[in-house]
C-alpha positions as CSV (number, residue, x, y, z in Angstrom):
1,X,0.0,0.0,0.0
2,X,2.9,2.6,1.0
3,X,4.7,1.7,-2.3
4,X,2.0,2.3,-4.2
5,X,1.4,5.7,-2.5
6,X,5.2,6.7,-3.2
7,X,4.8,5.5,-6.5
8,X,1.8,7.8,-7.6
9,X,3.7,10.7,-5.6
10,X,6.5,10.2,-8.1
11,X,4.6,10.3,-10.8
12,X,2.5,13.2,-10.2
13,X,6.1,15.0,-9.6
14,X,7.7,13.9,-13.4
15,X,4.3,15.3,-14.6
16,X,4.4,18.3,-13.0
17,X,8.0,19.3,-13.9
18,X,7.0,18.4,-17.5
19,X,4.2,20.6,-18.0
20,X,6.6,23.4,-16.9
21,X,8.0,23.0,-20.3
22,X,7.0,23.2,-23.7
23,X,7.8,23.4,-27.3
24,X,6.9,26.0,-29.5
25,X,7.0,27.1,-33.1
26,X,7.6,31.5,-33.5
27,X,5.6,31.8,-36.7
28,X,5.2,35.7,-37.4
29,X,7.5,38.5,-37.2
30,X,7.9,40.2,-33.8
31,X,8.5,43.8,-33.2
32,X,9.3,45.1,-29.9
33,X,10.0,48.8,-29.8
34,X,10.9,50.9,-26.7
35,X,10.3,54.8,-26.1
36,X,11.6,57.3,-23.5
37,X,8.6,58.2,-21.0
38,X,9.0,61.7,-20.6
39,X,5.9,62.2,-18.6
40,X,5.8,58.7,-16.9
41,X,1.9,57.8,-18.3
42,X,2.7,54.8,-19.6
43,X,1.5,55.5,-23.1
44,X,3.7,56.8,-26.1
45,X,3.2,60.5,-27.0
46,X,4.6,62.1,-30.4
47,X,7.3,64.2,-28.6
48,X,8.5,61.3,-26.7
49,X,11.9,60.1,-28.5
50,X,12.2,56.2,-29.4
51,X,15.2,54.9,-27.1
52,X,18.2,53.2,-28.9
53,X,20.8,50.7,-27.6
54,X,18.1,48.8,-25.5
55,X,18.6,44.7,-24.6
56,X,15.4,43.0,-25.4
57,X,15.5,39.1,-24.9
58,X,12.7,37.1,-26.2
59,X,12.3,33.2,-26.5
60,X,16.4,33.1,-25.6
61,X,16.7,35.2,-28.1
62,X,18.1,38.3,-27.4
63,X,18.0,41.7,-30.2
64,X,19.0,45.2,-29.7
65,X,16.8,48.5,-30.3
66,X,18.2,50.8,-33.8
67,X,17.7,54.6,-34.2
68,X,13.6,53.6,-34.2
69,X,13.7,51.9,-30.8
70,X,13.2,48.6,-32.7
71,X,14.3,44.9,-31.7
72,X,12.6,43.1,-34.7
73,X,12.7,39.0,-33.8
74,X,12.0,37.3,-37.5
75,X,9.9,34.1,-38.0
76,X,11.5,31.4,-36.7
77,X,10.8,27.9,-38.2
78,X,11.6,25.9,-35.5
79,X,10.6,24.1,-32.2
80,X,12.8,24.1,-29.3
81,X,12.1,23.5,-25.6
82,X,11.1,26.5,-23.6
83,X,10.2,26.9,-19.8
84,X,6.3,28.5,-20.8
85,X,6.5,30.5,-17.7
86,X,9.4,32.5,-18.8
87,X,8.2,32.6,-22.6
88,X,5.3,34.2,-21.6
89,X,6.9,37.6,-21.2
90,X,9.3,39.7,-23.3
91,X,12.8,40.6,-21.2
92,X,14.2,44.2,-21.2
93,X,17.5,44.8,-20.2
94,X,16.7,48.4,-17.9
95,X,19.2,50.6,-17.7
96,X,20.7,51.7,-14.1
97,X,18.9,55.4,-14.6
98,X,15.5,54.6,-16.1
99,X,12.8,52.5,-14.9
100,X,9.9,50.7,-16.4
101,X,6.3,52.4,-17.0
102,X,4.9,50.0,-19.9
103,X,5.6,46.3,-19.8
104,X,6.0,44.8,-23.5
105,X,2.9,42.5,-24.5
106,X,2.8,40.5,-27.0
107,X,-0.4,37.6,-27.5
108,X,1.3,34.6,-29.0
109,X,2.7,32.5,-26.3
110,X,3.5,29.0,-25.7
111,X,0.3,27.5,-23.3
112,X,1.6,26.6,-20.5
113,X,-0.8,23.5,-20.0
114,X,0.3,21.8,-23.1
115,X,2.8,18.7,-22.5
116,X,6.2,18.7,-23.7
117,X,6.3,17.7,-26.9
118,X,3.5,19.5,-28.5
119,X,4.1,21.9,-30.7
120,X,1.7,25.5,-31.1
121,X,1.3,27.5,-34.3
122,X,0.1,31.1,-32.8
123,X,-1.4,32.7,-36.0
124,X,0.0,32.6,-39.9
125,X,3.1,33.5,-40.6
126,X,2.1,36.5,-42.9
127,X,1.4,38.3,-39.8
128,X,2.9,40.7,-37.2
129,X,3.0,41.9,-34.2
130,X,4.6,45.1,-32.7
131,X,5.3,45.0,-28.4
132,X,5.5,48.8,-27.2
133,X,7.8,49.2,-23.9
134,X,8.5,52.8,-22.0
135,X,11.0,53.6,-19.8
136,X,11.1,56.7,-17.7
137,X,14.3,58.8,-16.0
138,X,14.3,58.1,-12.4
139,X,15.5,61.7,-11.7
140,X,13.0,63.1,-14.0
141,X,10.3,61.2,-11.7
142,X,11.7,63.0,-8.6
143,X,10.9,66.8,-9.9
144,X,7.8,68.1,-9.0
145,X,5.6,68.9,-12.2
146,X,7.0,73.1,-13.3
147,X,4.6,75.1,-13.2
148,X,4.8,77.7,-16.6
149,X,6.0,81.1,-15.8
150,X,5.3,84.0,-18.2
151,X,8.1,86.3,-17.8
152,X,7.5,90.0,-18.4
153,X,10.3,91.0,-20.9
154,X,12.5,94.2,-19.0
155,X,13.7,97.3,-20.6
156,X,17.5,97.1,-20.8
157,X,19.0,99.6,-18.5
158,X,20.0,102.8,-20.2
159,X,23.4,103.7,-19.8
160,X,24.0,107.3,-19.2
161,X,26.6,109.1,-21.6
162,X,29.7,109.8,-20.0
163,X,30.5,113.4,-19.6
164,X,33.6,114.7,-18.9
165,X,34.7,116.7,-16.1
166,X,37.9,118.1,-15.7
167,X,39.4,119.3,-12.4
168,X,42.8,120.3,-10.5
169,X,43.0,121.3,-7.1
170,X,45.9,122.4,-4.8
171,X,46.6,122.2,-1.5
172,X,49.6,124.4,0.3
173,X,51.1,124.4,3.3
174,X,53.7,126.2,5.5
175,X,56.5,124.3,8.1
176,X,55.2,127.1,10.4
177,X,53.4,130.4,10.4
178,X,55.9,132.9,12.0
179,X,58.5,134.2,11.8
180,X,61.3,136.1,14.6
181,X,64.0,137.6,12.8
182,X,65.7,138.2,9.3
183,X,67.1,135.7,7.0
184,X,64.1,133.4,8.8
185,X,63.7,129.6,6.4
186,X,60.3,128.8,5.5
187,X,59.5,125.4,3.6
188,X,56.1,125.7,1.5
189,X,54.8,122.3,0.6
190,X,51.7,122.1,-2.6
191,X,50.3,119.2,-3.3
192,X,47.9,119.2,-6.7
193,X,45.4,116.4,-7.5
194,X,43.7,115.5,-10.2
195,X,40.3,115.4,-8.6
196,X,37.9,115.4,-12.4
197,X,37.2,112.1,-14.4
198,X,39.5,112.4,-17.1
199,X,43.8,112.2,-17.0
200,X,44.8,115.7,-16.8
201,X,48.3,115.5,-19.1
202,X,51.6,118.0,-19.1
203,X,52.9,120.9,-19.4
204,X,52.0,121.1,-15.6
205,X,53.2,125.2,-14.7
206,X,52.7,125.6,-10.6
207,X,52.7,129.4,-10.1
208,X,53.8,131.7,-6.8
209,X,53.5,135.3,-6.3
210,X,56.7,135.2,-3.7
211,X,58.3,132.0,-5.0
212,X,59.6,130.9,-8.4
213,X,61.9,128.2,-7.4
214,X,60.2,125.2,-6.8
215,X,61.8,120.8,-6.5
216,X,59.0,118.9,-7.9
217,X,58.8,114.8,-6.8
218,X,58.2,114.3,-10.9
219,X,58.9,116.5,-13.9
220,X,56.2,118.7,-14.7
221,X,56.8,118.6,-18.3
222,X,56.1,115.0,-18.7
223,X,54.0,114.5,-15.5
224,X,50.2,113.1,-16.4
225,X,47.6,112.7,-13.5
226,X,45.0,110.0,-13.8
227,X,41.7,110.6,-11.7
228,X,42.6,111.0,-8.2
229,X,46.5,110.9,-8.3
230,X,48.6,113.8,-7.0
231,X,52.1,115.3,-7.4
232,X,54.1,117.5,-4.4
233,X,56.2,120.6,-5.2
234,X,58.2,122.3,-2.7
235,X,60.1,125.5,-2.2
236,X,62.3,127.6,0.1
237,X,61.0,131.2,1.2
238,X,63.7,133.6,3.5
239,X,61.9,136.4,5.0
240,X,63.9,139.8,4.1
241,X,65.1,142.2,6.7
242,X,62.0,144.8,6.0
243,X,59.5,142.1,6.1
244,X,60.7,140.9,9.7
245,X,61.3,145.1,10.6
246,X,57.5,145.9,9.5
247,X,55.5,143.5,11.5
248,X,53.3,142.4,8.6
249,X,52.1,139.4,7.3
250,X,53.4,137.7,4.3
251,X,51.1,136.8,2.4
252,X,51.4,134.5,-0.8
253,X,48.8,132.6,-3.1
254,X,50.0,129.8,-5.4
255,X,47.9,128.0,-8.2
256,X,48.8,125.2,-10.7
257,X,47.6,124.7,-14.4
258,X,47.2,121.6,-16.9
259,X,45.8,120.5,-20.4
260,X,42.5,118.7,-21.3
261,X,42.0,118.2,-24.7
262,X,44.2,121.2,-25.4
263,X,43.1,123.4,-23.0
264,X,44.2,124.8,-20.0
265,X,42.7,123.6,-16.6
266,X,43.2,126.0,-13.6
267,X,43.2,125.0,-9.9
268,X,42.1,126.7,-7.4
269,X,43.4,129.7,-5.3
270,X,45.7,128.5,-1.8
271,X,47.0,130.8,0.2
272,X,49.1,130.8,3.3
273,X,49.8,133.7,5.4
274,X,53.2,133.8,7.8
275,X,53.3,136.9,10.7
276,X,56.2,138.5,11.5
277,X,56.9,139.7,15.0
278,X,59.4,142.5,14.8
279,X,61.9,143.5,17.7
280,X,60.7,147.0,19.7
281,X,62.1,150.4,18.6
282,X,65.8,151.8,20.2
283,X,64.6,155.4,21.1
284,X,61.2,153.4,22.7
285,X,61.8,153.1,26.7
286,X,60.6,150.2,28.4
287,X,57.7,150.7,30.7
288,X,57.9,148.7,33.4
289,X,54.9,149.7,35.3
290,X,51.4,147.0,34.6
291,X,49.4,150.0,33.1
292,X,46.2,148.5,34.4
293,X,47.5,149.1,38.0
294,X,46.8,152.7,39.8
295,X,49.2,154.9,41.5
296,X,49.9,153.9,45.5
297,X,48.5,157.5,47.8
298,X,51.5,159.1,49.6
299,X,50.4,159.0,53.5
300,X,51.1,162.7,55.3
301,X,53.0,162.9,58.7
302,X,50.3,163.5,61.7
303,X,50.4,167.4,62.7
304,X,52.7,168.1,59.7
305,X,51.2,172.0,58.9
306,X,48.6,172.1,61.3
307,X,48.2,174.3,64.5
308,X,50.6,177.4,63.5
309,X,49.8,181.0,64.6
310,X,48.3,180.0,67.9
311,X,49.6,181.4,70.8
């Protein structure tokens, strides 16, 4: 009884693994065609590009996608053993970046039920068959859907038209302001800057009223000034006996000139004023007495002119 049992167990196990199998017959041409999914639907739109270079294995066979996304699998005239679970579907070899959002279908397959052995004949061989697979960009299934955005075309920015501006400027200064006898130094010091928006270009002619002599840092017959750079001058002054004598001021004014353009460019006006403090007169005596003081009262003796003719 138990050897009976295994026996039927064993055979219902043989035909089980058989029917797993079967052999089949590929008589019409197959067409499997792939597409790139741009919006991930699942259907194939006319701006969505056929993909090329695509795997596709079908009944062992395996054909890659041309320029038209096509695999074309020819009719075959042959049987050959195939496991009808696997026949049943169309293998596409996905690459790393996509994935898959329409399976390929096609409606001829081996039956599964039928024994080993058998052999089917789908359809006639005149006709075809065309399997449509889409595959999407995984990063293009991340971004969020872009919303359109109409942007208002802006007026270029008009650029203002340079105008030029010219301009010299001086600055002079004095070691110190007085002076305390004859033959007294003085060193006068004039800086002039180019303070316009255009180079300011030689000759350069700095001009004193008291002073003529003047040691420049740079020539100014060759000197140019770009916006904002300078040049310093300098020059020696001795104050003359009459000057120190007279107690006045001396008083000077200096002002430097350039070219723009061939014409001349003044600065402005700097002046400097140095007092001199002469000694006092020979003939003048010194007063010693604090003017602001008043004269100290002279006391009289007691009885001094007082009682006479008495007696």
């Amino acid at each position: 009884m138990k050897k009976n049992l295994y026996r039927l167990i064993s055979l219902l196990s043989i035909l089980a693994i058989t029917q797993m199998f079967c052999s089949c017959s590929i008589t019409r041409n197959v067409t499997v065609q792939g597409y790139e999914d741009l919006d991930g639907n699942g259907e194939k739109s006319e701006n969505e590009p056929w993909l090329e270079g695509i795997n596709v294995t079908w009944y062992g066979i395996t054909k890659t996608t041309n320029a038209n996304g096509s695999a074309q699998f020819p009719t075959q005239n042959f049987s050959f053993r195939a496991d009808c679970r696997k026949a049943r579907s169309i293998s596409v070899q996905i690459p790393p970046e996509y994935k898959m959002t329409q399976h390929p279908r096609a409606n001829f397959f081996c039956d599964s039920t039928m024994p080993l052995g058998f052999e089917i004949f789908d359809a006639p061989a005149d006709q075809s068959e065309t399997a449509y697979f889409g595959l999407q960009r995984k990063e293009a299934e991340q971004l969020p859907a872009q919303e359109s955005v109409v942007e208002t075309p802006t007026e270029a920015p008009t650029e203002e038209p340079f105008i030029p501006a010219p301009a010299l400027s001086l600055e002079k200064t004095v070691d110190h302001n007085a002076c305390s006898m004859a033959g007294e130094k003085f060193l006068y010091t004039y800086i002039f800057r180019n303070t316009g928006n255009v180079p300011l270009t030689a000759p350069f002619k700095l001009s004193d009223d008291k002073i003529s002599s003047f040691v420049c840092d740079t020539a100014l017959e060759t000197l140019t000034l770009q916006p904002n750079e300078s040049a310093t001058c300098y020059a020696q002054y001795i104050t003359s006996e009459q000057e120190y004598k007279s107690g006045a001021s001396i008083h000077n004014q200096a002002f430097v000139t350039a070219i723009f353009e061939g014409k001349e460019i003044s600065s402005n006006l700097a002046v400097q004023d140095v007092v001199c403090y002469p000694p006092p007169k020979d003939n003048e005596p010194e007063d010693t007495q604090d003017p602001t003081l008043e004269p100290t009262p002279v006391e009289t003796p007691e009885g001094e002119g007082e009682g006479e003719g008495e007696g």
